[in-house]
PDB file of N, CA, C and O in Angstrom:
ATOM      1  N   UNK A   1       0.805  -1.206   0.000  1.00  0.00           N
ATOM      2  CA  UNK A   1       0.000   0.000   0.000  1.00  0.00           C
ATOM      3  C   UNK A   1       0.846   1.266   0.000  1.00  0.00           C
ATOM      4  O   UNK A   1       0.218   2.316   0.141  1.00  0.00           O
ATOM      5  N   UNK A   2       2.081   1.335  -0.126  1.00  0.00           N
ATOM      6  CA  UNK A   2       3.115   2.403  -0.017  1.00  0.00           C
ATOM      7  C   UNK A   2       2.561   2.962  -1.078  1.00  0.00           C
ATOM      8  O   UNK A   2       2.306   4.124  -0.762  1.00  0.00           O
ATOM      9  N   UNK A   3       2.266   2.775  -2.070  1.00  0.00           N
ATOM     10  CA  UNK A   3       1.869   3.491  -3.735  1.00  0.00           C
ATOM     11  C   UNK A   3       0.753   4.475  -2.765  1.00  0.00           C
ATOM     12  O   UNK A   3       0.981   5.656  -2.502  1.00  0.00           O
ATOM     13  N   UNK A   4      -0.073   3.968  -2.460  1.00  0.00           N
ATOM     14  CA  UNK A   4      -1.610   4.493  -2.038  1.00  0.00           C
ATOM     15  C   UNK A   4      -1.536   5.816  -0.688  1.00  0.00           C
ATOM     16  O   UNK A   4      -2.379   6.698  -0.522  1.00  0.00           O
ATOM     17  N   UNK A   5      -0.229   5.586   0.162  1.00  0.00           N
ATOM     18  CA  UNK A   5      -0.204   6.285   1.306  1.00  0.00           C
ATOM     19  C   UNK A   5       0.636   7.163   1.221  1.00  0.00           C
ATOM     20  O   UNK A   5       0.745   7.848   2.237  1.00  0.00           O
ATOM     21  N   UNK A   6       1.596   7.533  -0.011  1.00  0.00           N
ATOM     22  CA  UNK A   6       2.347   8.352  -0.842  1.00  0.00           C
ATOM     23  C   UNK A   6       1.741   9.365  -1.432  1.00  0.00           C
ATOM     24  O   UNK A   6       1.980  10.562  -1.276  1.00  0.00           O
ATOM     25  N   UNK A   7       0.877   8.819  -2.177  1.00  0.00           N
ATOM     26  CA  UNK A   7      -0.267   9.461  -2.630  1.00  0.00           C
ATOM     27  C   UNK A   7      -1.428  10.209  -1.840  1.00  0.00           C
ATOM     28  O   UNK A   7      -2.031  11.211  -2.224  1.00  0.00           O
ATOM     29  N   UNK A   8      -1.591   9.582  -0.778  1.00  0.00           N
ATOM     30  CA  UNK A   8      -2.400  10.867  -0.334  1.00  0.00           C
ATOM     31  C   UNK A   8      -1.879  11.794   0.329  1.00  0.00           C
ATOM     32  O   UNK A   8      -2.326  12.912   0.588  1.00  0.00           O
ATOM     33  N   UNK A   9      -0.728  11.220   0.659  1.00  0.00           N
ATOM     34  CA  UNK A   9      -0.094  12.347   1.656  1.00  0.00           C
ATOM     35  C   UNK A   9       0.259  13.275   0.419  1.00  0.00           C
ATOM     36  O   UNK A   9      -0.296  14.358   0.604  1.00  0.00           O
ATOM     37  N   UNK A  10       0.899  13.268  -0.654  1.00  0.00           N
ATOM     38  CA  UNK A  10       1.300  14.329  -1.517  1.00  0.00           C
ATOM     39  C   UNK A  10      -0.154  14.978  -1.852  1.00  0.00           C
ATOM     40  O   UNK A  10      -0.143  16.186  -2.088  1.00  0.00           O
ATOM     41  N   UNK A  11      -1.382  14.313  -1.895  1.00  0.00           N
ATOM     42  CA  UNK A  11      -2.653  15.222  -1.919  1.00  0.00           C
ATOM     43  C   UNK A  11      -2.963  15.672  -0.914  1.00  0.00           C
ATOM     44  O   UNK A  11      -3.479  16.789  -0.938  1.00  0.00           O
ATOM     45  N   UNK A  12      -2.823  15.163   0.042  1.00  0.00           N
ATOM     46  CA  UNK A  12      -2.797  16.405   1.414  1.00  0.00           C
ATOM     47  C   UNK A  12      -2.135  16.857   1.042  1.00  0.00           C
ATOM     48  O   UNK A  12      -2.642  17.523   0.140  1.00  0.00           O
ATOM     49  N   UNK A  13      -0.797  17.080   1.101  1.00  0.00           N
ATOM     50  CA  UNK A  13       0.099  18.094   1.492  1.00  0.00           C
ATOM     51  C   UNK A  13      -0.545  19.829   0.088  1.00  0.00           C
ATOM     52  O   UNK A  13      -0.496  21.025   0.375  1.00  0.00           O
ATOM     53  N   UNK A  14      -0.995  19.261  -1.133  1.00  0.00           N
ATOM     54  CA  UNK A  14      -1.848  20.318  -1.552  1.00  0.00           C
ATOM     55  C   UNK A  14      -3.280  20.434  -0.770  1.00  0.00           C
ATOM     56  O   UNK A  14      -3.436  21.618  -0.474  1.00  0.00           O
ATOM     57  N   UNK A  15      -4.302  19.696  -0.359  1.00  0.00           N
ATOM     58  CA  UNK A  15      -5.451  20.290   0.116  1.00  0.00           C
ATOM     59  C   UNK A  15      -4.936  20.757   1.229  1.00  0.00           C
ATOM     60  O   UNK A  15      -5.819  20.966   2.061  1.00  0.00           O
ATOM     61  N   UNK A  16      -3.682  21.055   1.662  1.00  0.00           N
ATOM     62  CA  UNK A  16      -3.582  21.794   3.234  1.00  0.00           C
ATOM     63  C   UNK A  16      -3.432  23.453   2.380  1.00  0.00           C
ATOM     64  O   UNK A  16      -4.170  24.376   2.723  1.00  0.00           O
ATOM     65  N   UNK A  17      -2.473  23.609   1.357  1.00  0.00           N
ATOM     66  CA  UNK A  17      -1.824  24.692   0.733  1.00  0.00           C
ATOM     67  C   UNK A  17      -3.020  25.282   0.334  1.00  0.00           C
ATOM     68  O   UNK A  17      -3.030  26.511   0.269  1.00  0.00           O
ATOM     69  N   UNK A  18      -4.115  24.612   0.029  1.00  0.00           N
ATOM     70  CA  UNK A  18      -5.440  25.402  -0.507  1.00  0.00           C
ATOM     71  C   UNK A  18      -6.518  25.357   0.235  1.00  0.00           C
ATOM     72  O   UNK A  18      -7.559  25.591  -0.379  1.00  0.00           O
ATOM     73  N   UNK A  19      -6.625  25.102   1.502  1.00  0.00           N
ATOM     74  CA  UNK A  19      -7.403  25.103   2.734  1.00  0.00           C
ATOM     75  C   UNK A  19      -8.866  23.710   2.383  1.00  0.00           C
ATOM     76  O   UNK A  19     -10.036  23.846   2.739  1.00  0.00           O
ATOM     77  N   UNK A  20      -8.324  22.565   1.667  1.00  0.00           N
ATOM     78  CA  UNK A  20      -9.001  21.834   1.833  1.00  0.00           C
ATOM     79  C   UNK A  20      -8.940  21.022   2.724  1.00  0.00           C
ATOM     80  O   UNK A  20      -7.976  21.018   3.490  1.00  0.00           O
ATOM     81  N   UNK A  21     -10.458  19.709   2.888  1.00  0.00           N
ATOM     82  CA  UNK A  21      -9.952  19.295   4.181  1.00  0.00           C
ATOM     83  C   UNK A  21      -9.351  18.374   3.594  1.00  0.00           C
ATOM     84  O   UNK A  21      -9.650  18.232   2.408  1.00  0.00           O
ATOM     85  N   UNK A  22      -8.132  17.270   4.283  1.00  0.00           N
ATOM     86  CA  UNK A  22      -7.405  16.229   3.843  1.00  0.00           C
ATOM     87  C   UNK A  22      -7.796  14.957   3.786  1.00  0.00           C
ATOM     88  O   UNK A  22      -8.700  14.574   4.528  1.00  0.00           O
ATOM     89  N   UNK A  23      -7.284  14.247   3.050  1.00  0.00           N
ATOM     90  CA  UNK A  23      -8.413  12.459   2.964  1.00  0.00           C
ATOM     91  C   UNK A  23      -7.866  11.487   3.981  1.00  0.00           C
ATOM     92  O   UNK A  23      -6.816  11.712   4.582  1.00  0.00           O
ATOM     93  N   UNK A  24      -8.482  10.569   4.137  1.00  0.00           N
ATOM     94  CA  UNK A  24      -8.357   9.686   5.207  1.00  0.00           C
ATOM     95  C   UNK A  24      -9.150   8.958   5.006  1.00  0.00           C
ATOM     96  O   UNK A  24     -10.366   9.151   4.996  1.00  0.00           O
ATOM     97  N   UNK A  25      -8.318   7.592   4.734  1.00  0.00           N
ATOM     98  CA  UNK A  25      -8.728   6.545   4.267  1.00  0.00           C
ATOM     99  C   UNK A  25      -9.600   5.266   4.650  1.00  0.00           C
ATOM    100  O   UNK A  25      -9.957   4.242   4.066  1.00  0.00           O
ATOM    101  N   UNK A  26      -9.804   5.942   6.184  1.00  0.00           N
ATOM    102  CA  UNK A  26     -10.210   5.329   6.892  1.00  0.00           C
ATOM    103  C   UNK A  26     -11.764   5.349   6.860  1.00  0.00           C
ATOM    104  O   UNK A  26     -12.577   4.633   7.445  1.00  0.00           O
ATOM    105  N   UNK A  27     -11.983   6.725   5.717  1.00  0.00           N
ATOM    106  CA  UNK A  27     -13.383   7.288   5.634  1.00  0.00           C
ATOM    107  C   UNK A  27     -13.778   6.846   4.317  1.00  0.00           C
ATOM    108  O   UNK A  27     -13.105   7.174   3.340  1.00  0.00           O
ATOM    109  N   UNK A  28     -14.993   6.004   4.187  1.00  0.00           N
ATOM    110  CA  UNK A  28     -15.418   5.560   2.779  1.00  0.00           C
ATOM    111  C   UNK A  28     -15.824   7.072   1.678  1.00  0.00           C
ATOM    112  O   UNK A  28     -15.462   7.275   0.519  1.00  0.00           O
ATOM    113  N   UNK A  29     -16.569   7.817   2.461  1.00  0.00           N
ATOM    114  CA  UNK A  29     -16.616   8.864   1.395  1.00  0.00           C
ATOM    115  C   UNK A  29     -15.396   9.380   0.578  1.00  0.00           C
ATOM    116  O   UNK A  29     -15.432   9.571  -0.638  1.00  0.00           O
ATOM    117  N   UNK A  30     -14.217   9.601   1.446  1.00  0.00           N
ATOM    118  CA  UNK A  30     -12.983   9.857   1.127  1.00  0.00           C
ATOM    119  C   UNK A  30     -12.277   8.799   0.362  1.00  0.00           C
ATOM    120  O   UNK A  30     -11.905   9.206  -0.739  1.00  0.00           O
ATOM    121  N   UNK A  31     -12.041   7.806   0.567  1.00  0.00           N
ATOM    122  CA  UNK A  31     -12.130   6.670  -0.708  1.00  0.00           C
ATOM    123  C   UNK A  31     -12.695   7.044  -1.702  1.00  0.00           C
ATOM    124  O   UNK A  31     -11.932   7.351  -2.618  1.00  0.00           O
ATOM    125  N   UNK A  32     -14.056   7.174  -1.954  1.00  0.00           N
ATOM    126  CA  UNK A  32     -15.094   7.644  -3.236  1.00  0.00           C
ATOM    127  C   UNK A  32     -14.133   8.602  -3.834  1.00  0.00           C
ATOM    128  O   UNK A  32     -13.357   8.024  -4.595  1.00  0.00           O
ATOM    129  N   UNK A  33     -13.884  10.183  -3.714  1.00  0.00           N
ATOM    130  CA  UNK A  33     -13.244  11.313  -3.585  1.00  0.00           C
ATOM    131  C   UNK A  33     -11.891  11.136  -3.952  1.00  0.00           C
ATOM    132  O   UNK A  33     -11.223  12.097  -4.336  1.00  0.00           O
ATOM    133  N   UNK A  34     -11.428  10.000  -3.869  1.00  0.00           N
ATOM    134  CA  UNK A  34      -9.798  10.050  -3.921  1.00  0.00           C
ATOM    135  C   UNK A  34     -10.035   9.105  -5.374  1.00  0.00           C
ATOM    136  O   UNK A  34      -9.207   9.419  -6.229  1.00  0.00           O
ATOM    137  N   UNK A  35     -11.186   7.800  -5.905  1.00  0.00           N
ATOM    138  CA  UNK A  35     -11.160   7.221  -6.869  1.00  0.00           C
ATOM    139  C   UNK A  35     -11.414   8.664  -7.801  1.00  0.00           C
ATOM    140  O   UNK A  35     -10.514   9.072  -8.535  1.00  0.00           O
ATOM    141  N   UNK A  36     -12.514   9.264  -7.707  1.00  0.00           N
ATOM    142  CA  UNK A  36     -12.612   9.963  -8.508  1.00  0.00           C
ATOM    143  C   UNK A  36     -11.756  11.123  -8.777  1.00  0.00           C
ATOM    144  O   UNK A  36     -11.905  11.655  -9.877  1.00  0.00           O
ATOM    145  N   UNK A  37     -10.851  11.631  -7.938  1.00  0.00           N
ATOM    146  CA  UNK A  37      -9.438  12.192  -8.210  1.00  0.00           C
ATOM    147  C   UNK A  37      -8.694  11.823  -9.188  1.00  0.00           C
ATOM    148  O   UNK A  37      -8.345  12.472 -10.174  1.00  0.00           O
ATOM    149  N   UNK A  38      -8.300  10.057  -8.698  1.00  0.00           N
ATOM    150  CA  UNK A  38      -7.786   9.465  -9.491  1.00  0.00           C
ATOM    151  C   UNK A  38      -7.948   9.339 -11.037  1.00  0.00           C
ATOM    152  O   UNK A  38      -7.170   9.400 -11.989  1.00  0.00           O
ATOM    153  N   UNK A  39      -9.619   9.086 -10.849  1.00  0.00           N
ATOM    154  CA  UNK A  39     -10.349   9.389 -12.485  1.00  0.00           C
ATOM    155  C   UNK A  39      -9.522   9.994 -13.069  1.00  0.00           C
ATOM    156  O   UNK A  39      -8.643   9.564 -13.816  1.00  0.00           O
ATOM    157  N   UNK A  40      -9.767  11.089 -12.746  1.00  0.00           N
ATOM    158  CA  UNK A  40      -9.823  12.704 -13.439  1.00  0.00           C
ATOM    159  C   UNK A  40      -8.263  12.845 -13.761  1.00  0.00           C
ATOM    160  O   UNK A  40      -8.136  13.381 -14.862  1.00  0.00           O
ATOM    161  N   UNK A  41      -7.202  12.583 -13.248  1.00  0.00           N
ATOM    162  CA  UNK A  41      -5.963  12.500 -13.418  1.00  0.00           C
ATOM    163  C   UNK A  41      -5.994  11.358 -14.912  1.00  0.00           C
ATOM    164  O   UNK A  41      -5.578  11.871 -15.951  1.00  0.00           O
ATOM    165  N   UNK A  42      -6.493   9.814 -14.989  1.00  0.00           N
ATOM    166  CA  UNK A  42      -6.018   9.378 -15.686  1.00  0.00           C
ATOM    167  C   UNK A  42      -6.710  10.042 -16.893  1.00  0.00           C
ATOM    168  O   UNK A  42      -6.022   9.944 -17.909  1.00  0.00           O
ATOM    169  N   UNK A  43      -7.810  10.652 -17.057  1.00  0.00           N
ATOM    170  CA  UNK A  43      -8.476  11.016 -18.590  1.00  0.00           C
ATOM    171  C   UNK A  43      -7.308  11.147 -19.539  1.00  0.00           C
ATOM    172  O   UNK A  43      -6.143  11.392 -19.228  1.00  0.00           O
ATOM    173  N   UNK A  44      -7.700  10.987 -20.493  1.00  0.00           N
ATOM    174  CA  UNK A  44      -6.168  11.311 -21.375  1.00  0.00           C
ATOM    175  C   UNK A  44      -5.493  12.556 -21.878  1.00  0.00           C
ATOM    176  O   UNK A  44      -4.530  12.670 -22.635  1.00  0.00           O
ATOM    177  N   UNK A  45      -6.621  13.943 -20.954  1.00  0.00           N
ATOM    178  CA  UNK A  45      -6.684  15.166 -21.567  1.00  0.00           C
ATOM    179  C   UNK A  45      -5.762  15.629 -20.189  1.00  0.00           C
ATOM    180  O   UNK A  45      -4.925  16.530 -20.235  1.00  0.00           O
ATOM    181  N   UNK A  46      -6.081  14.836 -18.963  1.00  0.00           N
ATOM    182  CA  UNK A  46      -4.625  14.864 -17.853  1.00  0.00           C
ATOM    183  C   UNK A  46      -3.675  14.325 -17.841  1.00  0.00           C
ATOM    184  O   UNK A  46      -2.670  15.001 -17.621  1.00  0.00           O
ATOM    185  N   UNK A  47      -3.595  13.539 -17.963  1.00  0.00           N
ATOM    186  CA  UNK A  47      -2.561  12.187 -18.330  1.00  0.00           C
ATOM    187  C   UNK A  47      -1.724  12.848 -19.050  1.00  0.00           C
ATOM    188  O   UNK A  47      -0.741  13.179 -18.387  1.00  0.00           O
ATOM    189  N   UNK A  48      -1.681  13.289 -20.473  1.00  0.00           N
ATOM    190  CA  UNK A  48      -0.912  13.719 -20.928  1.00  0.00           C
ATOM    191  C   UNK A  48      -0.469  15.444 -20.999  1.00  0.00           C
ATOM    192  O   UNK A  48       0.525  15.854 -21.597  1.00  0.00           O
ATOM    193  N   UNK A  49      -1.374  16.246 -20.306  1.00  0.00           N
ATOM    194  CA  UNK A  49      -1.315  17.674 -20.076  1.00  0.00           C
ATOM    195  C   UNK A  49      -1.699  18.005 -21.622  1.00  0.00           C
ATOM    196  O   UNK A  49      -0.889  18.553 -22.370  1.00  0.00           O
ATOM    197  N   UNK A  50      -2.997  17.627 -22.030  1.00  0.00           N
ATOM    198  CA  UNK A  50      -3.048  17.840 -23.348  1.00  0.00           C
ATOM    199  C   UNK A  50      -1.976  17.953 -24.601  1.00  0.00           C
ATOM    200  O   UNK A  50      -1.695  18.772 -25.476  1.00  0.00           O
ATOM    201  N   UNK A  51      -1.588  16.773 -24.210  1.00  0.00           N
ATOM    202  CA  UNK A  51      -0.092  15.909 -25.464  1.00  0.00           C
ATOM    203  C   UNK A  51       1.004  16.636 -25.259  1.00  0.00           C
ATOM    204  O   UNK A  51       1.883  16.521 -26.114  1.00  0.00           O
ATOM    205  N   UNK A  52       1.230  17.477 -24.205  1.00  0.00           N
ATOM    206  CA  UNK A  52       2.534  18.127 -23.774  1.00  0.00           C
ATOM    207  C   UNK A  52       3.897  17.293 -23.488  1.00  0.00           C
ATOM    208  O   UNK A  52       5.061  17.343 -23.885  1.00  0.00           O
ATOM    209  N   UNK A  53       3.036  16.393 -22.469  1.00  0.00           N
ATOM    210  CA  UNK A  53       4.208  15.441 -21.760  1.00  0.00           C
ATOM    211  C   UNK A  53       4.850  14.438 -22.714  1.00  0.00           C
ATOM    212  O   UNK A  53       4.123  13.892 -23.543  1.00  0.00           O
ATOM    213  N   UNK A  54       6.405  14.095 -22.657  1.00  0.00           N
ATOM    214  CA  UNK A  54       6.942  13.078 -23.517  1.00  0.00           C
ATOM    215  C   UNK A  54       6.200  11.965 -22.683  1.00  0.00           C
ATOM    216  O   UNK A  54       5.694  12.063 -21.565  1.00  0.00           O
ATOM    217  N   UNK A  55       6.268  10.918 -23.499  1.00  0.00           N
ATOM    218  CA  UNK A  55       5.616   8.949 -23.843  1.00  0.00           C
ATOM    219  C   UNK A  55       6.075   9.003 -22.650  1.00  0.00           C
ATOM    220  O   UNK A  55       5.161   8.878 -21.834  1.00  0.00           O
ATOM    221  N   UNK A  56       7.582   9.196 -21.952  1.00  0.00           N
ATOM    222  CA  UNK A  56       8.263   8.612 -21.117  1.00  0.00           C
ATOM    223  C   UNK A  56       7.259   9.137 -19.794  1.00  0.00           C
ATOM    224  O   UNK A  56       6.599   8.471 -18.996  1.00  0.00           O
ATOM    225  N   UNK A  57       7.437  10.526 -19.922  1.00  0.00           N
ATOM    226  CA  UNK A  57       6.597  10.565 -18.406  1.00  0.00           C
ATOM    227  C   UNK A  57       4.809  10.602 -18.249  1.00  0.00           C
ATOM    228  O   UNK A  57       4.144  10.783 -17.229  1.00  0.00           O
ATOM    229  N   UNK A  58       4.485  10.428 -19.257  1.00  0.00           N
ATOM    230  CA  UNK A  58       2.933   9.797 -19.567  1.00  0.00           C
ATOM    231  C   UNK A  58       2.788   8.275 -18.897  1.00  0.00           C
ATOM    232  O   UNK A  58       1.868   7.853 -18.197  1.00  0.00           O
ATOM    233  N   UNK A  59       4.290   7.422 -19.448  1.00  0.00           N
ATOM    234  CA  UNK A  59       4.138   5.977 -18.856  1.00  0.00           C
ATOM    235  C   UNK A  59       4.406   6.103 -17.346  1.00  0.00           C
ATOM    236  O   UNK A  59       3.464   5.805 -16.611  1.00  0.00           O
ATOM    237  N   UNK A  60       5.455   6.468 -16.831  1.00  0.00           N
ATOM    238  CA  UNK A  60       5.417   6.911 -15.130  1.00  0.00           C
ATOM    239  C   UNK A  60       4.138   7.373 -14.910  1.00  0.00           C
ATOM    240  O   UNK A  60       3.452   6.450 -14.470  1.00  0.00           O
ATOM    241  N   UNK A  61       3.541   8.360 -15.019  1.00  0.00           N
ATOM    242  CA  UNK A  61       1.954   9.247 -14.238  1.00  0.00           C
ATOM    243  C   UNK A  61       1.209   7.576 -14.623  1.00  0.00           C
ATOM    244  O   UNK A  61       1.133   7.008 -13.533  1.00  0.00           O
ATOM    245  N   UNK A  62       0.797   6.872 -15.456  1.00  0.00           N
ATOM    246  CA  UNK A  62      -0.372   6.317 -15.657  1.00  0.00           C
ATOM    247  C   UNK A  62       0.384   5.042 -15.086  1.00  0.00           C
ATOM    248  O   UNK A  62      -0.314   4.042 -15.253  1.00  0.00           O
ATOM    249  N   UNK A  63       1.315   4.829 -14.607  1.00  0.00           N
ATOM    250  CA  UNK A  63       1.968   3.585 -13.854  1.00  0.00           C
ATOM    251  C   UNK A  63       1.618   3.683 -12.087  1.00  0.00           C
ATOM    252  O   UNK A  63       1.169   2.865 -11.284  1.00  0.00           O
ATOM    253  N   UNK A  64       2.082   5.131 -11.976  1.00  0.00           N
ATOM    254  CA  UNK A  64       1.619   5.251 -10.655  1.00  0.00           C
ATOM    255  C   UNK A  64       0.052   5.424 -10.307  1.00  0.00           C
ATOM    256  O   UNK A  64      -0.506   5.037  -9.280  1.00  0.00           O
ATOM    257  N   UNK A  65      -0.340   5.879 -11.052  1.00  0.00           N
ATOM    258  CA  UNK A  65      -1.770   6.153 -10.899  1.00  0.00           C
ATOM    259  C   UNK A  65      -2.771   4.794 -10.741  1.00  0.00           C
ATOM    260  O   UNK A  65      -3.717   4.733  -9.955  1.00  0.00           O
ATOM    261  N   UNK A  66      -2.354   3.735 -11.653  1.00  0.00           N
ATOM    262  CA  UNK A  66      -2.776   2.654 -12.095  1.00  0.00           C
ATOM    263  C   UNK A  66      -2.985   1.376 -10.680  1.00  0.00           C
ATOM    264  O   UNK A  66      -3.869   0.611 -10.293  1.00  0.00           O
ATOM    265  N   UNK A  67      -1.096   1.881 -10.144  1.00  0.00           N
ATOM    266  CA  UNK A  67      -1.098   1.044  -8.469  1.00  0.00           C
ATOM    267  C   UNK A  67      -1.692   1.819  -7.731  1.00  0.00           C
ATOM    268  O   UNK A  67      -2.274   1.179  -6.855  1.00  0.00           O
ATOM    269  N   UNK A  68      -1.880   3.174  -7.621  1.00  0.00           N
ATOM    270  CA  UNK A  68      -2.969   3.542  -6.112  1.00  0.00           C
ATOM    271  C   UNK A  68      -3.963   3.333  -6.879  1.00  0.00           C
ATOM    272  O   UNK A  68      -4.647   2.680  -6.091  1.00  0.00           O
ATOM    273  N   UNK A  69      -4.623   3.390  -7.894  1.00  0.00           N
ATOM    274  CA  UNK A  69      -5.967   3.136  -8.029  1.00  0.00           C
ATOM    275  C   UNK A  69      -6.147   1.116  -7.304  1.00  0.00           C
ATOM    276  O   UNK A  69      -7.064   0.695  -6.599  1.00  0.00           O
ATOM    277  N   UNK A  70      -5.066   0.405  -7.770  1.00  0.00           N
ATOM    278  CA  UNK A  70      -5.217  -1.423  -7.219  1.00  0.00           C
ATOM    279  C   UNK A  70      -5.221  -1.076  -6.109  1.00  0.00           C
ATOM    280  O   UNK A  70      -6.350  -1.124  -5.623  1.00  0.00           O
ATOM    281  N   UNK A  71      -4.379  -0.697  -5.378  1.00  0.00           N
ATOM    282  CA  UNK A  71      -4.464  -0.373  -3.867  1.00  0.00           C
ATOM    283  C   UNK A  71      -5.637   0.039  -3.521  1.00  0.00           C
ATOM    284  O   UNK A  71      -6.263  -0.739  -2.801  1.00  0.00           O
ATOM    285  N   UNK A  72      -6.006   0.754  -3.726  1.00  0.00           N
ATOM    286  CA  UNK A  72      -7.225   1.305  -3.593  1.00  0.00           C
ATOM    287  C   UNK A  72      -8.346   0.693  -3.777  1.00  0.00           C
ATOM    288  O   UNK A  72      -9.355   1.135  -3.229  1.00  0.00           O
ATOM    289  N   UNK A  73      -8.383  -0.034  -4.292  1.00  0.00           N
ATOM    290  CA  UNK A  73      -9.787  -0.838  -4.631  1.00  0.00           C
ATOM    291  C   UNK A  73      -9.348  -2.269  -3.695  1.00  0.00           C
ATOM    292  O   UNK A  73     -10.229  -2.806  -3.024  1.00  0.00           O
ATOM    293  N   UNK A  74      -8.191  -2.733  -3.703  1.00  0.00           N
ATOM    294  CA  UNK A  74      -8.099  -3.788  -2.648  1.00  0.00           C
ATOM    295  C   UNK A  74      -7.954  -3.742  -1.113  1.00  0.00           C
ATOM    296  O   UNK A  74      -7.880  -4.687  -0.329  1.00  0.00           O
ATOM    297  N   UNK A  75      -7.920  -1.772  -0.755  1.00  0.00           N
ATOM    298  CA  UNK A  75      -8.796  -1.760   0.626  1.00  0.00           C
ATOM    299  C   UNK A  75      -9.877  -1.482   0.439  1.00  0.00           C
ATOM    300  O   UNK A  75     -10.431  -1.444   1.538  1.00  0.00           O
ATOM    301  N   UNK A  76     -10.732  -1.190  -0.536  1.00  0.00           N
ATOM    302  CA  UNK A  76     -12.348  -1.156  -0.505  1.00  0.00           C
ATOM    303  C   UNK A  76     -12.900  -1.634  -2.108  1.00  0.00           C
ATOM    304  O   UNK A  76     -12.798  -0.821  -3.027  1.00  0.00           O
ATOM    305  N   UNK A  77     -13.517  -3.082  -2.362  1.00  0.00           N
ATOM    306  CA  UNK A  77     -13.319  -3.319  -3.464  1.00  0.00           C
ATOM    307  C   UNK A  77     -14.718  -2.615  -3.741  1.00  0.00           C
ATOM    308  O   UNK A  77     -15.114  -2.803  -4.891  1.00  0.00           O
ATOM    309  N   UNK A  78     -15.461  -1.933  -3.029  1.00  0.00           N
ATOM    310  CA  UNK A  78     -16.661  -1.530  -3.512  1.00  0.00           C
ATOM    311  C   UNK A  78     -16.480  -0.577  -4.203  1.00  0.00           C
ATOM    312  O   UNK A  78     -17.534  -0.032  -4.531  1.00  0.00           O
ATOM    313  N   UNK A  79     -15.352   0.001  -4.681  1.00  0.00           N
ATOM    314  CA  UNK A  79     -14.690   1.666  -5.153  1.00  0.00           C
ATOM    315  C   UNK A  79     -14.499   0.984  -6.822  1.00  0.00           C
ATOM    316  O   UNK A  79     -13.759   0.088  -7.227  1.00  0.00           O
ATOM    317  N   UNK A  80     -15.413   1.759  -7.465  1.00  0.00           N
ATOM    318  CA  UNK A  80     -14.871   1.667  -9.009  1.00  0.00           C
ATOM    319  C   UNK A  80     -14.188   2.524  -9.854  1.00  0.00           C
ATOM    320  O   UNK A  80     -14.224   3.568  -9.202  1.00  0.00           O
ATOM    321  N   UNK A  81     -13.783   2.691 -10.544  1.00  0.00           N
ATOM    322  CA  UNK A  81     -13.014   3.438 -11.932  1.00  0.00           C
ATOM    323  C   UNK A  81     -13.443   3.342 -13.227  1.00  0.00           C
ATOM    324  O   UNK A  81     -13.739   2.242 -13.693  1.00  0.00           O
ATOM    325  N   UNK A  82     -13.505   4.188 -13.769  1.00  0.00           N
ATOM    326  CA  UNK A  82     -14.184   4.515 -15.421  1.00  0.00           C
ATOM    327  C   UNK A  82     -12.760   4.129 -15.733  1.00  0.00           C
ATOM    328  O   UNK A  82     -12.571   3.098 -16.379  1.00  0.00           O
ATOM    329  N   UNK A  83     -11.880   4.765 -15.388  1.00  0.00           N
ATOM    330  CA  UNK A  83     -10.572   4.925 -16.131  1.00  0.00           C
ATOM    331  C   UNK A  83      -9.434   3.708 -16.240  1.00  0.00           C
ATOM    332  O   UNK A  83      -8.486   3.858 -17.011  1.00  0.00           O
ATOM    333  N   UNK A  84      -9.521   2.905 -15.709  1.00  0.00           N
ATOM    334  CA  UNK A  84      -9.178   1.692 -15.069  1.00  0.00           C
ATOM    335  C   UNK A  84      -9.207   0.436 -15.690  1.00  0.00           C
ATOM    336  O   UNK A  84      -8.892  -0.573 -15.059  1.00  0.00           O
TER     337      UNK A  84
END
């Protein structure tokens, strides 16, 4: 779960910088909230910063994204993904 607890802490560490509240995983809504984060990152219009990013770091973002999304669904398999 290191992929998954990396990850939120680097999304906390922005919802603190922008006065949101922070996730915690311990909270199913926040699960919901963090898949659909996740979503929204893999679309392919983020994923690639609208075709900005080289192949190389398109394959890193959608590699990491790919294990917290497994992680993620194998502490709550009730959590789905469009993107996935």
């Amino acid at each position: 779960m290191s992929s998954l607890v990396r990850y939120v802490a680097e999304q906390n560490t922005w919802n603190a910088i922008f006065g949101k509240p922070p996730y915690d995983l311990s909270v199913p809504a926040d699960r919901v909230r963090l898949a659909r984060r996740i979503d929204g990152e893999l679309s392919p219009e983020n994923l690639t910063m609208d075709g900005e990013l080289p192949r190389s770091e398109v394959g890193r973002r959608y590699n990491k994204l790919i294990r917290v999304a497994e992680e993620l669904q194998s502490l709550d398999p009730s959590i789905q993904f469009s993107e996935v």
